[in-house]
C-alpha positions as CSV (number, residue, x, y, z in Angstrom):
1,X,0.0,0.0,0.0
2,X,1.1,3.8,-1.0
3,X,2.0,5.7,2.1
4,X,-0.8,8.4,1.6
5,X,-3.3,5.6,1.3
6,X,-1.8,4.2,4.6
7,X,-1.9,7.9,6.0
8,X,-6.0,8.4,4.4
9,X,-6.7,5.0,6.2
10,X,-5.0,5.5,9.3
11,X,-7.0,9.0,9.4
12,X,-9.9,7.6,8.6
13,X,-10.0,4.5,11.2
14,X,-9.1,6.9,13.8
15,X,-11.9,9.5,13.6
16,X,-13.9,6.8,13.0
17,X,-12.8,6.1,16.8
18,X,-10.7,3.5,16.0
19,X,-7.8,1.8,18.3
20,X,-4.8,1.1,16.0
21,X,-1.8,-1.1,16.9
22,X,1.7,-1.0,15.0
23,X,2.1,-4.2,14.7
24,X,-1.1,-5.3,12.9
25,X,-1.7,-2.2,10.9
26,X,2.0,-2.8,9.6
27,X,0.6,-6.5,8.5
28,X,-2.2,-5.0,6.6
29,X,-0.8,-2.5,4.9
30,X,2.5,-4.6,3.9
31,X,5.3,-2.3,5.4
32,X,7.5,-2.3,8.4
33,X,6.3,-1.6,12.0
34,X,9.0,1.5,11.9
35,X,7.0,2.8,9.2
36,X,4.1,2.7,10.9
37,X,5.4,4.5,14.1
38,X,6.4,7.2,11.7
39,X,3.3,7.8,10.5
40,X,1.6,8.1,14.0
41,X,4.6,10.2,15.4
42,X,3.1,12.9,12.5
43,X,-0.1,12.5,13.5
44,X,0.8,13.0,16.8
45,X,2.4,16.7,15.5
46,X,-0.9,17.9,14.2
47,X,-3.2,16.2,17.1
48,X,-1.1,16.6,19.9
49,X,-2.2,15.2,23.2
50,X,-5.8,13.7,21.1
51,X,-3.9,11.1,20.0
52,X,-3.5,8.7,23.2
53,X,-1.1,5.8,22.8
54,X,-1.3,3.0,25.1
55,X,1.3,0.2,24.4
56,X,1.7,0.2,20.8
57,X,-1.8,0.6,20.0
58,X,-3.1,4.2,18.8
59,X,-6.4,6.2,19.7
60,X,-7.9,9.6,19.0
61,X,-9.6,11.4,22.2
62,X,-12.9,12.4,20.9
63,X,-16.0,13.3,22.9
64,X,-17.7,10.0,22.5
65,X,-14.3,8.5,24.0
66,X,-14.1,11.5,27.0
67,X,-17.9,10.4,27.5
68,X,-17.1,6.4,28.0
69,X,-14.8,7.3,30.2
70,X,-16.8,10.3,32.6
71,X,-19.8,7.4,32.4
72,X,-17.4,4.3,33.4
73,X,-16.6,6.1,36.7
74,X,-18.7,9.3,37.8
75,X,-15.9,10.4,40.1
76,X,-13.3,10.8,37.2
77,X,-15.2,13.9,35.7
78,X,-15.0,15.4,39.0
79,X,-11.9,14.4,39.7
80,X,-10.6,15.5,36.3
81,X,-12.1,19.1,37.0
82,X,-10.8,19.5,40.1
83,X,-7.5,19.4,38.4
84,X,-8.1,21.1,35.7
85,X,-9.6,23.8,37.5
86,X,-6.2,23.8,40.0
87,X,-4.0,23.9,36.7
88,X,-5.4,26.1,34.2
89,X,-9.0,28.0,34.9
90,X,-9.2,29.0,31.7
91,X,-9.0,25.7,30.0
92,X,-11.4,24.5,32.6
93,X,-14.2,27.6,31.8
94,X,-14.2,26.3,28.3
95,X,-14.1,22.7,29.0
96,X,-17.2,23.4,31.0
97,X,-18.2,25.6,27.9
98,X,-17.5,22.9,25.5
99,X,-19.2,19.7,26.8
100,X,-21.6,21.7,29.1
101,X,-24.5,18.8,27.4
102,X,-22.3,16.0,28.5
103,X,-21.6,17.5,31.9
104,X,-25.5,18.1,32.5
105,X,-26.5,14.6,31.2
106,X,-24.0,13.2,34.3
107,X,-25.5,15.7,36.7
108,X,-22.1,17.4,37.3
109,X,-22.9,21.1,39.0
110,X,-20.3,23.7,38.3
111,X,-19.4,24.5,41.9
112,X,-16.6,27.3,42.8
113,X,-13.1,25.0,43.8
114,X,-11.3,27.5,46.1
115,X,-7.4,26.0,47.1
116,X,-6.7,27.2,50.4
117,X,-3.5,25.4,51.2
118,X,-0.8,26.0,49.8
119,X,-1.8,30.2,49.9
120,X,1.0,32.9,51.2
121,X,-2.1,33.3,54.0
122,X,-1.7,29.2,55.7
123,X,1.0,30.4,58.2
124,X,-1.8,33.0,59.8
125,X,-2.6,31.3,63.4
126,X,-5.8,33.3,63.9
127,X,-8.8,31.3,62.0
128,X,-10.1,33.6,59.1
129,X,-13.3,31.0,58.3
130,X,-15.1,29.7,60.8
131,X,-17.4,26.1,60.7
């Protein structure tokens, strides 16, 4: 097979949602198993951290794939957010933004996440919030 039909059906198997593994997409398409790891390292320059590699088998993050996931374990999403939020708030505003459906259908409430330790005020002896 001629690497841009290898590259058209790699493409197309994983937005289809796809997993694709070296070795047996190097079988099917007649060339070697470096070839193949070629091709996915470019892929992985134009989708970046969407393409998720686990062994030697090949995925593209989608939303269909983020919803398994959030559905498989209710505490991941809001574990994940948590993080997120912690990390970068901005990414996390339009991750909220983005799959606000998704988030409603697993009856996740945006909630304010305030990190208190860790602040310049933690050494303070007198309490500031009371319970």
């Amino acid at each position: 097979m001629k690497k841009n039909k290898i590259l058209l059906y790699i493409l197309e198997q994983l937005t289809n949602g796809s997993t694709l593994c070296v070795k047996a997409l190097a079988m099917k398409c007649n060339v070697s198993d470096k070839s193949i790891q070629n091709y996915f390292t470019d892929f992985r320059d134009h989708f970046g951290e969407q393409l998720i590699k686990k062994g030697e088998c090949y995925t593209l993050l989608n939303q269909e794939n983020l919803s398994k996931t959030f559905r498989t374990n209710p505490q991941t999403i809001k574990r994940f957010l948590h993080l997120v939020s912690m990390v970068d708030s901005s990414f996390y505003d339009s991750f909220i933004s983005e799959y606000h459906d998704l988030l409603q259908e697993l009856n996740f409430v945006k909630s304010p996440i305030y990190q208190i330790e860790n602040s310049p005020y933690e050494h303070l002896k007198k309490r500031i919030i009371k319970f």
